[in-house]
C-alpha positions as CSV (number, residue, x, y, z in Angstrom):
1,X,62.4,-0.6,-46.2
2,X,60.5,-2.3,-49.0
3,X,62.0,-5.3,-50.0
4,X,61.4,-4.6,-53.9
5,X,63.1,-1.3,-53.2
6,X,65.7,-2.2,-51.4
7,X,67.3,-3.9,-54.2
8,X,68.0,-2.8,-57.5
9,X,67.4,-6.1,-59.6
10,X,64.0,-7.0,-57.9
11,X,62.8,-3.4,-58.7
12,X,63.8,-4.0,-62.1
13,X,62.2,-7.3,-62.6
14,X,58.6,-5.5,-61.0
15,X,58.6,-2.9,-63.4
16,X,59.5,-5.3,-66.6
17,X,56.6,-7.6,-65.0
18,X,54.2,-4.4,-65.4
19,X,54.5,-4.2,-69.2
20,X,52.3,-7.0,-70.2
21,X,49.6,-5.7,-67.5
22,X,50.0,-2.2,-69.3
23,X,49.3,-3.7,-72.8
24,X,46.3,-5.6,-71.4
25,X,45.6,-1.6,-69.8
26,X,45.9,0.0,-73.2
27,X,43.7,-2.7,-74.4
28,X,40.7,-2.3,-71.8
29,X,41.2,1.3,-72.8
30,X,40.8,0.8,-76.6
31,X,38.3,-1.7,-75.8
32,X,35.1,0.8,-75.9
33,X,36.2,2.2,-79.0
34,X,36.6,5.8,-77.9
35,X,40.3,5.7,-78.0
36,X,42.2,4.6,-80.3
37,X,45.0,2.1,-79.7
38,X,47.8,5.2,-79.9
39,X,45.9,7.1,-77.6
40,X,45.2,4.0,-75.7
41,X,49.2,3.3,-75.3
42,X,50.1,6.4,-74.9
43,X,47.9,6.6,-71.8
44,X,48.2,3.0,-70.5
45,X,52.2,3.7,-70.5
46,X,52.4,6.3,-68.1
47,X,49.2,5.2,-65.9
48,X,51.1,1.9,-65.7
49,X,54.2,3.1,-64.3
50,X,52.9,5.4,-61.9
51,X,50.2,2.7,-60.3
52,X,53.4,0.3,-60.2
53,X,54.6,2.4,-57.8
54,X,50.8,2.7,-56.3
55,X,50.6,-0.8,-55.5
56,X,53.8,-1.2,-53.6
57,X,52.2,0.7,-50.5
58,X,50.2,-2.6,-50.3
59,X,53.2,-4.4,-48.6
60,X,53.0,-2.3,-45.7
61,X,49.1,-3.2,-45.5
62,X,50.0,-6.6,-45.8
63,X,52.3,-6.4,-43.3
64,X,50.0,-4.8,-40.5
65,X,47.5,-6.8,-41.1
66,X,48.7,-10.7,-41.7
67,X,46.3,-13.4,-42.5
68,X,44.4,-15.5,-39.7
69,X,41.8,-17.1,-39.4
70,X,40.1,-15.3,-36.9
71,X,40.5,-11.9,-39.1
72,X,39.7,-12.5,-42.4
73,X,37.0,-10.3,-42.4
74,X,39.0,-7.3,-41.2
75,X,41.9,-8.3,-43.0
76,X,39.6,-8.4,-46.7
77,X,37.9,-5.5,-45.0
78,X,41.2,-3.4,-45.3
79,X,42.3,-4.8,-48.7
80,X,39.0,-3.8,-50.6
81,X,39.3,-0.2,-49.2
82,X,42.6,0.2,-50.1
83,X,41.8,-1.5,-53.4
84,X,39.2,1.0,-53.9
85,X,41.5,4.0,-52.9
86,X,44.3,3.1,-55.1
87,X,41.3,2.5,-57.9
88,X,40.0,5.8,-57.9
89,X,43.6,7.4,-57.9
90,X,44.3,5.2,-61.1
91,X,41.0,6.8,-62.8
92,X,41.9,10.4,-61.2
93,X,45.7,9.9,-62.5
94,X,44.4,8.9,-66.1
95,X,41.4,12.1,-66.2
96,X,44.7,14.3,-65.6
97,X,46.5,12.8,-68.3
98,X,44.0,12.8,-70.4
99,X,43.3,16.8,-69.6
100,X,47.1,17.7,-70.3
101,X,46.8,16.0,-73.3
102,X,43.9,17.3,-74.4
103,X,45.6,20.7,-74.5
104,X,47.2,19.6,-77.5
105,X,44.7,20.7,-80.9
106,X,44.6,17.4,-82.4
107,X,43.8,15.7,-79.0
108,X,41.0,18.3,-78.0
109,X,38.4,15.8,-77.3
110,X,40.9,13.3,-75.6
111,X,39.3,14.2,-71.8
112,X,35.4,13.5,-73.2
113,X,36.1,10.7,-74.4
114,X,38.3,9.2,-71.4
115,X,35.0,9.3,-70.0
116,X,34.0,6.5,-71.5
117,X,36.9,4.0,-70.3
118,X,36.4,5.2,-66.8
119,X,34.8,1.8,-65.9
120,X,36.7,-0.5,-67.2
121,X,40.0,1.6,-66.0
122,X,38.3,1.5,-62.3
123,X,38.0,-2.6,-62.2
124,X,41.5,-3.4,-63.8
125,X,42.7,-1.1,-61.0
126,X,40.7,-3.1,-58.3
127,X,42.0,-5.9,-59.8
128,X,45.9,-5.0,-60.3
129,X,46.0,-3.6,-57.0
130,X,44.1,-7.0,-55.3
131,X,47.2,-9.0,-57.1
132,X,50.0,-7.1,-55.6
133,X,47.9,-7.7,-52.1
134,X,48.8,-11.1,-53.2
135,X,51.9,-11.2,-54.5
136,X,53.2,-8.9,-51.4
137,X,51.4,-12.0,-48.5
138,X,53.6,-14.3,-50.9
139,X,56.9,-12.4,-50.5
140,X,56.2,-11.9,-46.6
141,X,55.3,-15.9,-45.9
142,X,59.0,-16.4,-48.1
143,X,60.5,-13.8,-45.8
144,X,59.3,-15.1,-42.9
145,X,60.3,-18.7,-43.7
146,X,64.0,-17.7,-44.3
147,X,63.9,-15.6,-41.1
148,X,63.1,-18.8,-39.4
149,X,65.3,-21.0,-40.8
150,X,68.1,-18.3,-40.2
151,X,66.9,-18.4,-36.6
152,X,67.1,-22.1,-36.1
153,X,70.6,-22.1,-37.9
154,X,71.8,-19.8,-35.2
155,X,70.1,-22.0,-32.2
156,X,72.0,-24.9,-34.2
157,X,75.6,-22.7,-33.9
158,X,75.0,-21.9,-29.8
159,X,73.4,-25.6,-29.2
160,X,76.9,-26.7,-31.3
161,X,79.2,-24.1,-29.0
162,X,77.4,-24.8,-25.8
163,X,78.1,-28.7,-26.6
164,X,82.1,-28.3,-26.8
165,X,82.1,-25.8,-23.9
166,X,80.2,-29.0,-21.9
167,X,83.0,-31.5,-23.5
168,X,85.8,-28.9,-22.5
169,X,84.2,-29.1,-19.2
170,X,83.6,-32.7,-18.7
171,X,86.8,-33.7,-19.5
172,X,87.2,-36.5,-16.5
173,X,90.8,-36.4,-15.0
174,X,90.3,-40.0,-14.1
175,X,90.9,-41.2,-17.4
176,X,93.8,-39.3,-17.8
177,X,95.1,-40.4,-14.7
178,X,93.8,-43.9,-16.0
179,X,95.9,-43.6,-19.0
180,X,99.2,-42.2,-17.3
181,X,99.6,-44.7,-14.8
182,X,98.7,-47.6,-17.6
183,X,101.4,-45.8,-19.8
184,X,104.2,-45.8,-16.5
185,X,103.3,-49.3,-16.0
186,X,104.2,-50.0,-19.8
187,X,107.1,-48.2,-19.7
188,X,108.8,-50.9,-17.5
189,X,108.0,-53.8,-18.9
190,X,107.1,-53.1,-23.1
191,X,108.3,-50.0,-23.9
192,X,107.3,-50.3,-27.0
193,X,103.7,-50.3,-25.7
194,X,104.0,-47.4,-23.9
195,X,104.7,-45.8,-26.7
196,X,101.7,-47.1,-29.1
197,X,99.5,-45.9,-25.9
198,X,100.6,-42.5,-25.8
199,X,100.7,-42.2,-29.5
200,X,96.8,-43.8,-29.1
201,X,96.3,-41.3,-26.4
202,X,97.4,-38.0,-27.9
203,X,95.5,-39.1,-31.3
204,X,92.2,-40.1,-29.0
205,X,92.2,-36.4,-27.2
206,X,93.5,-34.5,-30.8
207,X,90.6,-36.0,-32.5
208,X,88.1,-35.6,-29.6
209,X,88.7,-31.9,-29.7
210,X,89.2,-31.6,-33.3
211,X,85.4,-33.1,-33.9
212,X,84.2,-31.3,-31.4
213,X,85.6,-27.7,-32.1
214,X,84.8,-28.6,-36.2
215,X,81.2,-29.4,-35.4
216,X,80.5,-25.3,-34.2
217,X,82.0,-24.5,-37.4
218,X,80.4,-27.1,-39.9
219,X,76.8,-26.1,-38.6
220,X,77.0,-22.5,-39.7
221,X,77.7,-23.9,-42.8
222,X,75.8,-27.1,-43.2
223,X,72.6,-25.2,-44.6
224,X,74.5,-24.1,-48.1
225,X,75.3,-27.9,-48.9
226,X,72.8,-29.4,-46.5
227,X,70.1,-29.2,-50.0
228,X,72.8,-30.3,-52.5
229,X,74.2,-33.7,-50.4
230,X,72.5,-36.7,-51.2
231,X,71.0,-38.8,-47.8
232,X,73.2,-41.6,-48.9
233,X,76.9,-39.2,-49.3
234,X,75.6,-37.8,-45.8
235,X,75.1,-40.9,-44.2
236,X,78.4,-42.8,-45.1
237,X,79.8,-39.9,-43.9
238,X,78.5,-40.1,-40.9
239,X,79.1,-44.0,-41.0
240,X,82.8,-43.4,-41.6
241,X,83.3,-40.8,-38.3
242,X,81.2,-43.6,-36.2
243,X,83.7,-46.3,-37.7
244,X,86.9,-44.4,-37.1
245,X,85.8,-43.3,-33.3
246,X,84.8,-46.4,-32.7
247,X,88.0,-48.3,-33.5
248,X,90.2,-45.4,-32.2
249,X,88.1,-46.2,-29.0
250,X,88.9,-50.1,-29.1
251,X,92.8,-49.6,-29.9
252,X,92.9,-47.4,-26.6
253,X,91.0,-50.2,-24.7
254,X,93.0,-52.6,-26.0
255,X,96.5,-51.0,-24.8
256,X,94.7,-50.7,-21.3
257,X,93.9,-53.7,-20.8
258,X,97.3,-54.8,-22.1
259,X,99.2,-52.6,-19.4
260,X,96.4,-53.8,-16.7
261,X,97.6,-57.5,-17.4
262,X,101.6,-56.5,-17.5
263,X,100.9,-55.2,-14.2
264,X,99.1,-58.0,-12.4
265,X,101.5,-60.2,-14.5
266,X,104.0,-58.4,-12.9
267,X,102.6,-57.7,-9.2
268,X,103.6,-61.9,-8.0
269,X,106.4,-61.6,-9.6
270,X,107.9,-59.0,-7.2
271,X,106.2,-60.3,-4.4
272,X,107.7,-63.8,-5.1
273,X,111.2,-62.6,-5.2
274,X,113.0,-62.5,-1.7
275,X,112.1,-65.6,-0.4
276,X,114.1,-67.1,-3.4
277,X,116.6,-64.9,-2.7
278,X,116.5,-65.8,1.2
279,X,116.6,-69.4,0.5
280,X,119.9,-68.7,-2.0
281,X,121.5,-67.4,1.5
């Protein structure tokens, strides 16, 4: 469907956009001095609405044949045809009008002297109908630009959801077999310890999957805000997450290698044991 058509508000803003070109219509009209400025509007009005209408089958020319480089020719080629088509309809549309009302007795010699505005009625139709060519290649190139930004959103979304399916994936069981042995081996000798390190280790894996699930999410919405952040907001944001990971990160390494020194700490103890307890015998 035509995209002035399709919505109400953009078909209203066309037609109120067609009023000044029907005053400068009813002017080339008056401008031989065969009509008078009455006559003039009262043709221009109703010529003007109907060659609004005209002008929107340009949008389907447009659209079948786009502008490239390597057919301009056939592209202007169509356009001045059509241009003269829709032209000669304007002229035809306005000797009608003019007939109908010359029917009335005080408008007898209306259609005569139409004849006279012919021209000028022929070239502002040319020229109306070459500026909706325009204005319709304008409205496809924004159409086409929001299709492709909508496109490269959705990649975004699937590149974000494939992402967290590989982190669900990759999730290495030696770290969390790593972790659970580090968090027995605490358990023993600093409880309290153990306990930090699990509390480190369920807040590591909660906010792991938390960023990693939210990123899916803040994609599809990152291009209504994406204009209206400032660089500097969006980077210390950015700076903040790296921060926090990062010393979530070290906290967890630090309890490890905590746990991996209780342990060896630990290891010549017990192996140093029964010979003291030999010699007490």
């Amino acid at each position: 469907m035509h995209p002035i058509l399709a919505r109400r508000e953009r078909l209203l803003a066309y037609l109120l956009a067609w009023v000044p070109l029907a005053a400068i219509q009813a002017y080339l009209l008056a401008l031989p001095g065969s009509l008078s400025i009455g006559e003039a509007a009262a043709l221009a009005a109703p010529l003007s609405l109907v060659y609004a209408f005209l002008c929107l089958s340009s949008f389907y020319a447009c659209r079948s044949a786009p502008l490239t480089r390597s057919r301009t020719g056939s592209v202007l080629g169509v356009h001045v045809v059509g241009a003269l088509i829709a032209a000669s309809l304007l002229t035809l549309a306005g000797s009608t009008l003019a007939s109908l009302l010359g029917t009335f007795p005080e408008l007898s010699t209306l259609p005569e002297r139409f004849g006279r505005a012919v021209p000028p009625l022929f070239v502002l139709g040319v020229l109306l109908y070459l500026l909706a060519v325009t204005f319709h290649y304008i409205l496809l190139s924004l159409e086409s630009s929001q299709a492709a930004e909508r496109r490269a959103m959705e990649a975004r979304v699937l590149a974000r959801e494939a992402e967290l399916e590989a982190l669900k994936a990759q999730l290495n069981p030696h770290f969390l077999f790593n972790a659970l042995n580090s968090v027995s081996a605490l358990t023993t000798t600093a409880p309290a310890r153990a306990r930090e390190m699990c509390v480190l280790l369920s807040d590591f894996l909660r906010r792991s999957l938390r960023r990693a699930s939210g990123r899916s999410s803040r994609s599809a919405r990152s291009w209504r805000w994406r204009g209206s952040s400032s660089p500097s907001r969006r980077s210390a944001t950015a700076a903040a997450s790296r921060s926090r990971r990062r010393s979530t990160s070290r906290s967890f390494r630090r309890s490890s290698r905590r746990s991996s020194s209780s342990r060896s700490s630990r290891t010549p103890s017990a192996t140093a044991s029964p010979p003291s307890s030999r010699e007490e015998r």
